[in-house]
N, C-alpha and C positions, 0 to 999 in steps of 0.2 A: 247699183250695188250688186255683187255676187251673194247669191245663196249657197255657197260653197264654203263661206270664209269662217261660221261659226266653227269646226272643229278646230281648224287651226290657231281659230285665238285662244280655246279651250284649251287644246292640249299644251301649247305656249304659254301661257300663263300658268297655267298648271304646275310646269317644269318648272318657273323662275318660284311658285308659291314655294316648292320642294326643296330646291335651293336654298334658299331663307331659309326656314325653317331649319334644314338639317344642321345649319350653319348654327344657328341660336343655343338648338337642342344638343350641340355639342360644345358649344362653350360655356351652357349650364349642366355639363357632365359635374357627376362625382362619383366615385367608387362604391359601388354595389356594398360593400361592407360600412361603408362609412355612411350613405345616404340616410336621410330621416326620409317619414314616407311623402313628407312635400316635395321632395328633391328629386332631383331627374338623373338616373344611372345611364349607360351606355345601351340596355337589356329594352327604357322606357323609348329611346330612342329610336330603335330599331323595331318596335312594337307600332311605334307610330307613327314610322315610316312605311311598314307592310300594310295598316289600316289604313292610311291616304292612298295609297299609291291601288292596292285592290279597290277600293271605292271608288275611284279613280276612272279606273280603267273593267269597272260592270261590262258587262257583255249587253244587257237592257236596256242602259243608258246610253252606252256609245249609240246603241240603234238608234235610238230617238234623235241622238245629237247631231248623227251623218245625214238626218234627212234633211232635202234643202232648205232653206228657212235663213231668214233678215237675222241680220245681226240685234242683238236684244240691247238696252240702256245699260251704261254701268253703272246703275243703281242696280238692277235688274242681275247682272253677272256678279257684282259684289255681293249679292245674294246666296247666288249657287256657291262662290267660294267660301261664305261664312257656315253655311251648309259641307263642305266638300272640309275644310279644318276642322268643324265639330266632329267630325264622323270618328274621332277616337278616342284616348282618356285624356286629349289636348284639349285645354280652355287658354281664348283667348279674350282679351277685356277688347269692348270696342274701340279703342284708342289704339289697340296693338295690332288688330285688326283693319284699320284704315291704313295704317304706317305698311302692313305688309301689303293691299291692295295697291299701295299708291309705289311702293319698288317693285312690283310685278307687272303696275301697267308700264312703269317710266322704262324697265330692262326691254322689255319688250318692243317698245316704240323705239326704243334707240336700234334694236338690230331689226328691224324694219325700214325704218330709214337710210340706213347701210348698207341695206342687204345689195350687190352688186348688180343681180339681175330677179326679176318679178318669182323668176321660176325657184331661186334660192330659198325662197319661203321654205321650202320643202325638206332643205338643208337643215336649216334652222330647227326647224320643228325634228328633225330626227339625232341633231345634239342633243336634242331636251332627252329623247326616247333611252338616246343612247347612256346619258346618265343617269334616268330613272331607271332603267334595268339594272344599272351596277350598284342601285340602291337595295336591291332586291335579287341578288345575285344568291345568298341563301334560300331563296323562297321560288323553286323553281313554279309553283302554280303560280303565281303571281307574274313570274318572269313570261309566262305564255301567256296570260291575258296582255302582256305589253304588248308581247309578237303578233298578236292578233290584229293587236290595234296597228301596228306598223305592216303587216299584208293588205290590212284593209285603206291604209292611207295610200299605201302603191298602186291599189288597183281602182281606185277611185280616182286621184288625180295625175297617176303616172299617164295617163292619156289624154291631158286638156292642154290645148294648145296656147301658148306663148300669150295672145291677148285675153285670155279666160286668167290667168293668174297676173294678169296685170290689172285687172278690176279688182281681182284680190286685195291686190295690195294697196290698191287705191281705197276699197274697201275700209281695210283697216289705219289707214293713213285717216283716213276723215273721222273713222272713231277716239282717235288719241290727239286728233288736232286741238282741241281745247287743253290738253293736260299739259303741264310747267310745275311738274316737281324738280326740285333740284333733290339731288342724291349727291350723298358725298364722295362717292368711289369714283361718278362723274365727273366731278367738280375738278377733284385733287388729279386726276388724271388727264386735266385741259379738254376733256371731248362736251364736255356742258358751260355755258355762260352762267354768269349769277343772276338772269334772269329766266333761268329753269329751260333756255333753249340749248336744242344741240348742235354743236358745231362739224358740219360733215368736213371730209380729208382732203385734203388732195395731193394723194400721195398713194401709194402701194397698187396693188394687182389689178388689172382694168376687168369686167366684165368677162368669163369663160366666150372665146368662138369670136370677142372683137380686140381690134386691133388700140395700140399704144395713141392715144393722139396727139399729134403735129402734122399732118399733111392732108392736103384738099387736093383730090383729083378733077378735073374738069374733063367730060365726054360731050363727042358731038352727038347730033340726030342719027348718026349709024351705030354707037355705041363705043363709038372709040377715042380711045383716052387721046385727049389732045394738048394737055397741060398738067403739070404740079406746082404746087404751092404749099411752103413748109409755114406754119404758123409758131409763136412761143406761146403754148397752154399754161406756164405758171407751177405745173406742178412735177411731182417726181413721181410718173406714173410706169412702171412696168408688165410684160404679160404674163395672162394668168397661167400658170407649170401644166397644170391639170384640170378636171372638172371634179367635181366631191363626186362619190358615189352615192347614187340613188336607190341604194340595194338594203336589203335589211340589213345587212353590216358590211362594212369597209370605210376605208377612209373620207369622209366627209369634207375635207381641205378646206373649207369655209370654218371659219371658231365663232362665229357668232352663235350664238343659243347656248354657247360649253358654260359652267359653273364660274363665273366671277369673282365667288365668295372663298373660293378653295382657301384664298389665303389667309383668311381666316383676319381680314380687319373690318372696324366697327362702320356702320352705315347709318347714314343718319339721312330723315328727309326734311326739306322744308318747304312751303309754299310760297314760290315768288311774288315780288309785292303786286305786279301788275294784277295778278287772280286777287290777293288780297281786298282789293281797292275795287273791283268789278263788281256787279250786282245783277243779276239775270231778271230777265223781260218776264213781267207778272204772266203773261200772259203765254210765253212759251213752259214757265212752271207750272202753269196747267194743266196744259198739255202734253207736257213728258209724265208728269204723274197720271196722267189718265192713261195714256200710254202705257206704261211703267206696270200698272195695275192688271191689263191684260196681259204683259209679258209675265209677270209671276203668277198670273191661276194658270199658266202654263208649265213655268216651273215648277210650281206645287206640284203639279202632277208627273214631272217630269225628275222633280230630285228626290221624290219622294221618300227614298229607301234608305237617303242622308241623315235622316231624324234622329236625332238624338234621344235616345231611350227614358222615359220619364219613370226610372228605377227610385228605391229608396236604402241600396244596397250600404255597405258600411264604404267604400271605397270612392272617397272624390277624384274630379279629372283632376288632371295637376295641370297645375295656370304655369302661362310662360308667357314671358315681358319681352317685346321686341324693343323694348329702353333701356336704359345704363341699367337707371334707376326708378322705383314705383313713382317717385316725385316727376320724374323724365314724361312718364305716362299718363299721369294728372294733370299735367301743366298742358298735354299735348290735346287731353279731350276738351280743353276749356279753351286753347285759342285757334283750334280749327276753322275756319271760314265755314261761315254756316251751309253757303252753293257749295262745299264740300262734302258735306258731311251723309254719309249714307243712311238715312232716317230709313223707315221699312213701316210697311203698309201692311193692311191686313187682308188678307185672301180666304174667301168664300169657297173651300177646296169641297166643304161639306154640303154644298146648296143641291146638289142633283146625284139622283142616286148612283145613277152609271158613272159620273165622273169620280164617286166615291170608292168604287167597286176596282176601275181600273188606277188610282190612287192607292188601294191595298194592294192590287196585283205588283202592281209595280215596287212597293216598299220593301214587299216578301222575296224579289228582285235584289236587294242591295243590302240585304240584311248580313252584319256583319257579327259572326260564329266568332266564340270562345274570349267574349272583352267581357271582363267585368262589371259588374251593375254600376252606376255609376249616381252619385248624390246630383240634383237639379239644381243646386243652389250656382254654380258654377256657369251654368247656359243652360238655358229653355230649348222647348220646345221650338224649332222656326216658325212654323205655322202660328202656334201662342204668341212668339213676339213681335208679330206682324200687326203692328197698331193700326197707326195712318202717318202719312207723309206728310 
């Protein structure tokens, strides 16, 4: 496995959580004049998109995240991102909560599997960049902490050669191997079965720098071409025009990572039967939870600065339903597959004094200026709601 691959699930996943969300939060707009204060205006939106997106993208944290390090459980990341969503006046219910983790890992897995060549990753991840910046295209401090993060992605893997980003991506292929959400945008769109797998192309642009396939050359022991042979491949493949730009801005020519949701239709997920009907080995749920518990006293100290502020101000977060309807979201926390369901465990962030110390250091790190106090009744504490598994 590469110890390269956590930023880029990071910041990928990140981009598809931004996506959702903006998408939600604008079709539960209502006019500034008209809104009660449960209700979400254009002004809450764009408030809560500069509060993810700078949290987001800390200067602190990036550090901690670009050092090399194993891919973490996604128990373990669906952590950081229920952390990474709190971090403004946005609450989310755990049901709405899973529904967005499980269309953030499925967007994600699908253009990975797509992706043309290993080194595309790179492509991919700088869609996401490219449309969180024009999330925050007001907010030019904010627009530099992206820019930072995207110099530091260049100069970190603009120079690892071809099989270094092919563990990559074998990397993250073996993280999403067990996952079978079907999504509807998938579904209606023929690129997913109704058994939550996806179906690859064969059709369109071949790999940047290789050739169309239909023909087999044969060479002798001196090098020299001594035969052709035309084969029928099945598909309707052509070559690639260009290569995307690997520069902090230009054309990308790859669209995978771009916004999905732009058109603004409803998404829905479900768990195919096969996961339904599966049971996980007593004994590997042991040991992912033991596992699992080490990788979060590392989170803990690493998202520290995510924490929801235990205020008692007069202003609650305002809740938002990734479902039609509240009944959509009740129904959804009670028939989830329980080997689904992201329980959370309690972490001992407090047991050692120096780990408490650089735990403050770091929160004072992420600390997010000028949001209003916020009521607790809405979402705790992370560290507080960290039971057991």
């Amino acid at each position: 496995m590469s110890v390269r691959t956590l930023p880029l699930l990071f910041l990928n996943l990140g981009g598809e959580m931004l996506y959702i969300l903006d998408q939600r939060l604008r079709a539960q707009n209502v006019p500034t004049d008209k809104a009660r204060k449960d209700e979400w205006t254009e002004v809450d939106r764009k408030r809560v998109m500069n509060d993810l997106i700078s949290t987001m993208f800390n200067k602190k944290f990036l550090e901690e995240l670009f050092k090399p390090q194993e891919l973490y459980s996604k128990k373990a990341l669906r952590t950081v991102y229920d952390r990474l969503a709190h971090a403004s006046i946005m609450r989310l219910n755990p049901a709405s909560m899973d529904k967005l983790f499980d269309l953030m890992t499925m967007a994600f897995k699908y253009q990975v599997l797509l992706c043309p060549r290993p080194k595309d990753i790179l492509l991919i991840t700088f869609n996401h960049l490219d449309a969180i910046k024009n999330f925050v295209r007001d907010s030019p401090d904010i627009m530099n902490q992206v820019d930072e993060t995207f110099r530091h992605i260049i100069e970190v893997y603009g120079c690892l050669p071809a099989g270094e980003f092919q563990l990559i991506r074998q990397t993250l292929l073996l993280f999403f191997q067990d996952m079978h959400i079907r999504v509807s945008i998938f579904l209606k769109d023929k690129v997913q079965n109704s058994n939550g797998r996806f179906v690859l192309p064969i059709s369109g642009p071949v790999p940047w720098g290789t050739k169309v396939p239909g023909l087999i050359r044969m060479f002798n022991n001196k090098g020299e071409e001594v035969k052709r042979m035309e084969f029928k491949h099945g598909g309707q493949y052509v070559r690639a025009e260009s290569e995307g730009s690997f520069e902090l801005s230009g054309d990308r020519v790859l669209t995978l990572g771009t916004n999905m949701y732009s058109a603004s239709r409803p998404v829905e997920t479900r768990v195919s039967g096969a996961l339904k009907n599966s049971s996980l080995n007593t004994k590997d749920n042991i040991a992912a939870r033991t596992l699992a518990k080490e990788e979060l006293n590392f989170l803990a100290r690493l998202m520290g600065g995510m924490e929801i502020k235990k205020t008692s101000g007069p202003e609650p977060g305002f809740r938002l339903n990734l479902f039609t309807t509240d009944e959509e979201e009740e129904h959804a926390a009670l028939t989830r597959p329980e080997e689904l369901s992201y329980q959370v465990i309690n972490i001992q962030a407090a047991q050692d004094q120096q780990r408490n110390e650089e735990l403050t250091r770091i929160m004072g790190e992420f600390e997010i200026h000028d949001q209003p106090q916020q009521s607790t009744s809405k979402g705790d504490d992370l560290l507080a709601m960290m039971d057991e598994l």
